[in-house]
PABALUM-368578 format. One record per residue (C-alpha): residue in three letters; residue number from 1; x, y, z. Coordinates in steps of 0.001 Angstrom, whole numbers, always signed. Layout:
BEGIN
REC   code   pos         x         y         z
REC    ALA   NUM         X         Y         Z
...
# end
This chain:
BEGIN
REC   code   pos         x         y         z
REC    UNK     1    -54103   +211780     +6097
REC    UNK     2    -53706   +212543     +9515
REC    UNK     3    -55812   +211815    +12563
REC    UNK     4    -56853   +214062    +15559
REC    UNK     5    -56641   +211832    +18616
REC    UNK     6    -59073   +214195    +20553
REC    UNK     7    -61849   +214388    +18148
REC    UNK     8    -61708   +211241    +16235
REC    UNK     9    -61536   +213473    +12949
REC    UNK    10    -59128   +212174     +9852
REC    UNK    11    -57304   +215719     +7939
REC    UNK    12    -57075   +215248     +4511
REC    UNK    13    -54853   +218347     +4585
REC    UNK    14    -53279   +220819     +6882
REC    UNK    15    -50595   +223301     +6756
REC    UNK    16    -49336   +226565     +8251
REC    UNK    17    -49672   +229804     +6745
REC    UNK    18    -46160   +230746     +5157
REC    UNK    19    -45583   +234254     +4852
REC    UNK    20    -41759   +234530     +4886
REC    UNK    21    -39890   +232905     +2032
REC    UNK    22    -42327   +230270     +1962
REC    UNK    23    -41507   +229317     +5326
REC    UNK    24    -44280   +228032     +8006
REC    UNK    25    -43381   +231150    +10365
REC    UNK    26    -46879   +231752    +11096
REC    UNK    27    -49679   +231020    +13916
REC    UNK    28    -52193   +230576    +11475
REC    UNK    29    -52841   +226733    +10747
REC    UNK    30    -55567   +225477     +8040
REC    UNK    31    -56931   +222001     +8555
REC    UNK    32    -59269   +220369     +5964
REC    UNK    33    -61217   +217383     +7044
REC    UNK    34    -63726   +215489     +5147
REC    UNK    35    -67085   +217708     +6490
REC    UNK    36    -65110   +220677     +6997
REC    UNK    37    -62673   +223757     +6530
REC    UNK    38    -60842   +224947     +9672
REC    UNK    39    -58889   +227858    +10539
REC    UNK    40    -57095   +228428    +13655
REC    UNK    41    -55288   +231820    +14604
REC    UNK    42    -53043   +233076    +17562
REC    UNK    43    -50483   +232278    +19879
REC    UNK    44    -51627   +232925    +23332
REC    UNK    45    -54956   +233495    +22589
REC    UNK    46    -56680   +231118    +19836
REC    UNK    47    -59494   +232088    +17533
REC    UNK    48    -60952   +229016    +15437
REC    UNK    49    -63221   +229157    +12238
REC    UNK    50    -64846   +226606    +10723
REC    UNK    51    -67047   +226082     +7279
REC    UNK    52    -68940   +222907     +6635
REC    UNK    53    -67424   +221999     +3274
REC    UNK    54    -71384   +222202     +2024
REC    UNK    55    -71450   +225674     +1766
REC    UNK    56    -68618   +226461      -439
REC    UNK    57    -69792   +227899     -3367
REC    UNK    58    -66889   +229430     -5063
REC    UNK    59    -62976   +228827     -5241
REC    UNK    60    -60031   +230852     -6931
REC    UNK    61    -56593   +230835     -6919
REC    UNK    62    -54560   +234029     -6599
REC    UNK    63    -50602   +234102     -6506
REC    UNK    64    -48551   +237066     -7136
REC    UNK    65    -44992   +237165     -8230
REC    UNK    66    -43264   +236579     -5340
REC    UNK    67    -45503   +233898     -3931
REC    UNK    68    -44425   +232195     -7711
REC    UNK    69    -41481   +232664     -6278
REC    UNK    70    -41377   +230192     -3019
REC    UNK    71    -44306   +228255     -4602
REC    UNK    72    -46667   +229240     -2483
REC    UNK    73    -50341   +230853     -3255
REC    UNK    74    -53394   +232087     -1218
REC    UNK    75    -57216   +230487     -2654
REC    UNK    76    -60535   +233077     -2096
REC    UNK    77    -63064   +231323      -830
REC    UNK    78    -66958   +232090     -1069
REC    UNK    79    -69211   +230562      +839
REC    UNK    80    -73189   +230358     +2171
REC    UNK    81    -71893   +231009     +5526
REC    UNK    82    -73310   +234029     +6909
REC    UNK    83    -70518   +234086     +9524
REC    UNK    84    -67396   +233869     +6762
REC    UNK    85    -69278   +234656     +3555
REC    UNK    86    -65751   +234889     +1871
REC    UNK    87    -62501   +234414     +3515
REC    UNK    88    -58870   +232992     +1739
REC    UNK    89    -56549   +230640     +2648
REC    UNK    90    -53127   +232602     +3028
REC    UNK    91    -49530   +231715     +1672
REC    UNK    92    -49890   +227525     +1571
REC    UNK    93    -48016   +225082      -662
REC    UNK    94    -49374   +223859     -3996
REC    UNK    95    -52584   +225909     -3679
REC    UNK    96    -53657   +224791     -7062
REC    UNK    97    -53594   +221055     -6046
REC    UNK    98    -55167   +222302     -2224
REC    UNK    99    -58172   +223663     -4158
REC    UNK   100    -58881   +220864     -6378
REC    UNK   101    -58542   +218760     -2729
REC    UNK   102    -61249   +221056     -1333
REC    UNK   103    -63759   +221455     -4641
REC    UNK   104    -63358   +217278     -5023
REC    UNK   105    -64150   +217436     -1287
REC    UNK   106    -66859   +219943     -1507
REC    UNK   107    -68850   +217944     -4095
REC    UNK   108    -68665   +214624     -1934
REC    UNK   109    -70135   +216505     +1364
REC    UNK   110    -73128   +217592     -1338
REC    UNK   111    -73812   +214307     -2559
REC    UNK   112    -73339   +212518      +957
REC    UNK   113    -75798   +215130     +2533
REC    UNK   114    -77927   +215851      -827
REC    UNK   115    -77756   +218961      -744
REC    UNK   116    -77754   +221054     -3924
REC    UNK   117    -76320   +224210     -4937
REC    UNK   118    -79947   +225390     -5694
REC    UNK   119    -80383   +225369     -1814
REC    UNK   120    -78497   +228273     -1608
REC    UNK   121    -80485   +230320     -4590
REC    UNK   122    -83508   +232244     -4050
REC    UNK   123    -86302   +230659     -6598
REC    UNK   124    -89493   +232362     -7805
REC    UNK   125    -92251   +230344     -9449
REC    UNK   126    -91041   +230250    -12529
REC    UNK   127    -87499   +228568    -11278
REC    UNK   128    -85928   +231710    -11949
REC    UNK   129    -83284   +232112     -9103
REC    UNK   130    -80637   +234650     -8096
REC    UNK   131    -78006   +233821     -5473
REC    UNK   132    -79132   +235473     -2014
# end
């Protein structure tokens, strides 16, 4: 765990984007803290993302043959967000263990906040839902 001096935040996990042999020769940077997912772009000029960890709905994790190779792997993420509905997380390190990190994560925020995944269904009377 690492903590950002400026924003009195703790990351439970960060890492660059590796696209090159596995190597972090990237601008892209992904930073997970304990409410949310961040990703930060660009060299001279910066764009930032962020998704409260709440609205995750859905994680996979994708790695083709030559990301086997430098043990590296990208996760799709789907979210509530109407902003990022779905965006990955490109080329990191041990993306299997990164998305357990996240889903364990993901699960806490719920719990802490009491939020269900119902919240994010659309329910008739009957309790029938469909996700919106």
């Amino acid at each position: 765990m690492k903590k950002n001096e400026n924003l009195q935040e703790t990351y439970l996990w960060e890492d660059k984007k590796r696209p090159i042999f596995g190597l972090p020769l990237s601008f892209t940077k992904y930073k997970l803290t304990n409410e949310k997912l961040i990703v930060e772009a660009g060299l001279l000029s910066i764009s930032q993302e962020e998704v409260r960890l709440y609205r995750i709905m859905d994680l996979s994790v994708r790695c083709s043959i030559l990301q086997r190779i430098f043990k590296v792997g990208t996760i799709h993420c789907c979210s509530a967000d109407k902003s990022t509905p779905e965006f990955d997380i490109k080329d990191i390190k041990d993306p299997i263990r990164v998305k357990d990190l996240i889903s364990k994560n993901v699960e806490e925020e719920r719990e802490r906040k009491r939020i269900s995944s119902r919240e994010f269904l659309g329910f008739d009377e009957d309790g029938h839902g469909e996700y919106m």
